[in-house]
N, C-alpha and C positions, 0 to 999 in steps of 0.2 A: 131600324134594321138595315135599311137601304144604305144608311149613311156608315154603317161598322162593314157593310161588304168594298163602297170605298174604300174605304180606310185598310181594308184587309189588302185590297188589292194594289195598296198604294206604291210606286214601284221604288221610292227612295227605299220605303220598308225593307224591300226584297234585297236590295243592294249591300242594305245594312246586314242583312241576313247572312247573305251568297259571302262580307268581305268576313262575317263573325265564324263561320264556317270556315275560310281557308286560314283563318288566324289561331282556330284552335288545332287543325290538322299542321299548322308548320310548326307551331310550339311545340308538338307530340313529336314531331320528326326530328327537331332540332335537338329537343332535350332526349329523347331514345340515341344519338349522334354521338352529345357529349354522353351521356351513361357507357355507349360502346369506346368511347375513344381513351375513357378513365379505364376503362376498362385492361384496354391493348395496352395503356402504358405502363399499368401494372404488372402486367404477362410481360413486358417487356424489362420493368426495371428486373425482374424478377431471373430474368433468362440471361440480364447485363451482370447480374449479380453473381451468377454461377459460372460466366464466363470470366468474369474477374479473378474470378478465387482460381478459375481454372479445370473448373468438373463441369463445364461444357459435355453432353452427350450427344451422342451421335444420330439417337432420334431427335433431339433438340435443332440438330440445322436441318433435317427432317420437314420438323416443325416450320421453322421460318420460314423453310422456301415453302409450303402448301399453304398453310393457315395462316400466316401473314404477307405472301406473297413478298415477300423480300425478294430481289432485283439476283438474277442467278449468281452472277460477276460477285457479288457481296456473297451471296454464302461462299464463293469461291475464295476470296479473301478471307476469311474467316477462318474457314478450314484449312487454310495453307499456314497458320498458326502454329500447327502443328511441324509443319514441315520445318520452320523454322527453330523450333524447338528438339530439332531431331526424334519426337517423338510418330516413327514413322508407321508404327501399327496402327496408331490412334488414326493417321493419319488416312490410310487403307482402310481402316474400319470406317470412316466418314464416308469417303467415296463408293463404298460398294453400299453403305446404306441410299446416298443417295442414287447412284445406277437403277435401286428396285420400282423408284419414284420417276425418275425422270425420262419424259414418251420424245423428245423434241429428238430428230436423229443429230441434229449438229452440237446440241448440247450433250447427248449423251457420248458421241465421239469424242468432245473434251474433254468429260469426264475418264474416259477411256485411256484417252492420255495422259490423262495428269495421275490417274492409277499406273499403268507403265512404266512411268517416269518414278514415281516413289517408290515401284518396288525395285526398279533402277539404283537408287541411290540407297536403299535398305537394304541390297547386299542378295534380295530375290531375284539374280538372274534368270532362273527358266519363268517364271513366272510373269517378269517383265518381257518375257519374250512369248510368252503363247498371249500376251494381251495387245500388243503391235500385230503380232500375226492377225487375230481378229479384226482390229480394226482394219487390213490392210484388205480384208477379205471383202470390204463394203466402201471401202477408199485406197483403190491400189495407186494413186497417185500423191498422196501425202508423204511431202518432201521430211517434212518434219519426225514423223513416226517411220520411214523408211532411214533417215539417217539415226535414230535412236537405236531401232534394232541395229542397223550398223555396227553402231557401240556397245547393245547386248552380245552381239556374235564375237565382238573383239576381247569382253572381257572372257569370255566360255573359249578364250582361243579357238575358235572355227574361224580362221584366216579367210579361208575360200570362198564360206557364206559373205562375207564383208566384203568382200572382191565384189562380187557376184550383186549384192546391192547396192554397192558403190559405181558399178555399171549403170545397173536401172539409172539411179541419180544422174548419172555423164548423161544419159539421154533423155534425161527432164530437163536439161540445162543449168544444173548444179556444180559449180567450182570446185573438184573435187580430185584434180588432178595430184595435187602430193599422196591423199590415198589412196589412190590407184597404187600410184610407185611404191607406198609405203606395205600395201596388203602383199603385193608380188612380190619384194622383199624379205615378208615375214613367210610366205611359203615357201620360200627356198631355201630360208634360212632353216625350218621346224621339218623338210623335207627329209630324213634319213637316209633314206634310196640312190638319194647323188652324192657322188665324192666329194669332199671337203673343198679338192681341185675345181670340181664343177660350179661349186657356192660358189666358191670365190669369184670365179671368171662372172656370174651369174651379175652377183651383187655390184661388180664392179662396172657393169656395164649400166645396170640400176642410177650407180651410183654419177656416173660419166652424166646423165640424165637428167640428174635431182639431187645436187650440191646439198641440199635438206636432209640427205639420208647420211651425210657423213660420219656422223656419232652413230649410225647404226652397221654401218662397214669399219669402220674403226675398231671397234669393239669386237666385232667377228674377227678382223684381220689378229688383233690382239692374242685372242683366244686360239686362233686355228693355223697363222701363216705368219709370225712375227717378222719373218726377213722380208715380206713383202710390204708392212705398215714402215721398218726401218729404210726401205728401200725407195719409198718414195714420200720420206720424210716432211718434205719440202712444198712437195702439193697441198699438204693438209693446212687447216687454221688450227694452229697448238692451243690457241689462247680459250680456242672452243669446248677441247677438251685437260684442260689443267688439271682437272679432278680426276682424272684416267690415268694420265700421265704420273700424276703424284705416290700415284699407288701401287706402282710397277716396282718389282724387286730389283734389286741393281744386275742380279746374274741373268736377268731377261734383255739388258738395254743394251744397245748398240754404240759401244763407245766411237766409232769412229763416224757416226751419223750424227752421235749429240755433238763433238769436238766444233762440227761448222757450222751451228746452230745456235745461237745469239740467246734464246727465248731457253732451250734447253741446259744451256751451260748457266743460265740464271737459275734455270729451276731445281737441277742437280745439284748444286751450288749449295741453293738452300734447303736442299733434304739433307746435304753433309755426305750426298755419294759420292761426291768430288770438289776436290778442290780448285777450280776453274775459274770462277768469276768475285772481284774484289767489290764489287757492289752493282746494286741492278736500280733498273728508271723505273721498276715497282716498288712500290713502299713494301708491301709486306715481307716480299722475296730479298729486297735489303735489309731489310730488321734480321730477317735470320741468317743469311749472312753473314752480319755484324757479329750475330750472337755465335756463329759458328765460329769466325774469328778469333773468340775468347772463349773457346771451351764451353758455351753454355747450350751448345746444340740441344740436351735433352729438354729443355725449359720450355720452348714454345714449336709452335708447328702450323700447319695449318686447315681451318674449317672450312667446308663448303654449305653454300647456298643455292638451291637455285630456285629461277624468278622467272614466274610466268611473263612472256611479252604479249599476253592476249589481255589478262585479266590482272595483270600482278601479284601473285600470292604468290607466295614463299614454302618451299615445301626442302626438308631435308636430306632427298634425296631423289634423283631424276629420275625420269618419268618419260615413256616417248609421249604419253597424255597424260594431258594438266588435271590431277586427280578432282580442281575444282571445277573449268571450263571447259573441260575435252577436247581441247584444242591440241593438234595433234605437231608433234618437234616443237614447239613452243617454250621449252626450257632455256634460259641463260643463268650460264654459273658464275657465281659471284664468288673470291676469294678469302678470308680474311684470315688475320694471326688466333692463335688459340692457344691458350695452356696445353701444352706436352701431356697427353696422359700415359706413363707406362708403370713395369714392375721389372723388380728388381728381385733374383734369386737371393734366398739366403737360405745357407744351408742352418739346418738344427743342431743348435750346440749341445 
């Protein structure tokens, strides 16, 4: 008896015991581990499977960021799938599901933003503008969403409001001086109250200012004060605006203004309003020309481009902003030849 309570107490026993004990507790934890891990990859090929095909839901990144704590940035890529695909409702329906889920304030101010932003670019402007407003109510100093709404006020033309937060920006220390010039511009221009006399003097002293607004004075002078855009001919870059120029009917132009104008008597030239010049140091302006030379004036003509100098995109027709950067006068016109399109009367035999 003496000798089995030994034995009972023998402490290798015990050891052997205390190590059979932690070897069936880690086995149980290990293999409980993998069972959840098969588990999540399942849920997971399963959730890669429907975003594959594309029927991704909007409780589903729900899902990721709570129950599998997916990394916030990642549901945010994900979701911006949509934006990509121009499918901007889906895209809105993600982020307000996720808004109901997420407590963090700096994440859900992102979130905030980037709902702003897409109902921005989905054509919701009041919408995108009461959701800047909010945020701005609990971060009046974000440069970011204060220059957005900028861009909501500008599409809603409220000139003034954009002026007005275009300031704020000047005294956060934001580079924002062309829209300054460009908002006070656009209200005097959209102004009714002042005489057309007043514009002009207005715009012109804008313009004295901010070489940048030239296409935007140009265009007024065109429309409102022609003897004043012929009269000082020679200050402007013509080559900035060819596309303007080209489009001008002959009983508007001032023939004794084009006559000592080098660039002008090429371009009337090749519209065929005049016979002035025998060939030009532009290609295109010399093709027709030539063509006008031989009778074949109705054959070709020419197309404009223009080209963003922020981001590069090409858009068909200008813009004071780059409908894809919003970058503001950033347009350059590019020229090129084009097939002549017109129509020919014929009377019914």
């Amino acid at each position: 008896m003496d000798n089995l309570v030994i034995e009972y107490r023998d402490p290798i026993l015990g050891v052997i015991l205390v190590v059979a004990v932690v070897f069936f507790i880690s086995f149980f934890t290990y293999s409980y581990g993998i069972y959840k891990e098969k588990r999540a990859r399942k849920d997971y090929r399963k959730l890669s499977l429907r975003f594959e095909l594309g029927n991704l839901k909007e409780n589903d990144y729900v899902n990721l960021y709570k129950t599998y704590n997916l990394p916030f940035d990642t549901i945010l890529l994900l979701a911006s799938s949509s934006l990509h695909k121009g499918d901007y409702n889906k895209a809105i329906s993600i982020y307000l599901s996720l808004l109901e889920h997420v407590k963090d304030r700096v994440k859900k101010e992102e979130l905030l933003e980037l709902l702003g932003n897409t109902y921005f670019k989905g054509g919701f402007l009041q919408r995108s503008k009461d959701v800047f407003l909010k945020i701005l109510k609990f971060s009046p100093r974000n440069k970011n969403v204060l220059r957005n709404l900028m861009l909501v006020n500008d599409k809603l033309k409220d000139y003034k409001k954009s002026l007005e937060i275009c300031e704020a920006l000047n005294e956060l220390n934001v580079d924002i001086a062309l829209d300054l010039e460009y908002y006070k511009g656009q209200i005097i221009l959209n102004d009714s109250l002042l005489s057309i006399e007043k514009r002009a003097s207005l715009l012109k002293e804008i313009y004295q200012n901010s070489q940048n607004l030239e296409r935007v004075y140009i265009s007024f002078l065109l429309q409102f004060d022609k003897k004043e855009f012929w009269k000082n001919i020679d200050s402007f870059n013509l080559k900035n605006i060819i596309d303007i120029l080209w489009f001008q009917r002959k009983e508007d132009l001032d023939f004794e203004a084009i006559k000592n104008n080098i660039f002008l008597i090429e371009l009337y030239s090749a519209k065929n309003y005049y016979d002035l010049a025998s060939s030009s140091s532009d290609f295109n302006l010399d093709i027709l020309i030539l063509l006008n030379k031989n009778g074949k004036y109705s054959q070709a003509s020419l197309n404009f481009e223009f080209i963003c100098k922020s981001c590069k995109h090409s858009h068909p027709f200008s813009e004071n902003r780059c409908p894809n950067c919003n970058n503001l006068l950033s347009m350059e016109v590019k020229h090129h030849l084009c097939k002549a399109f017109f129509e020919t009367n014929q009377s019914l035999q």
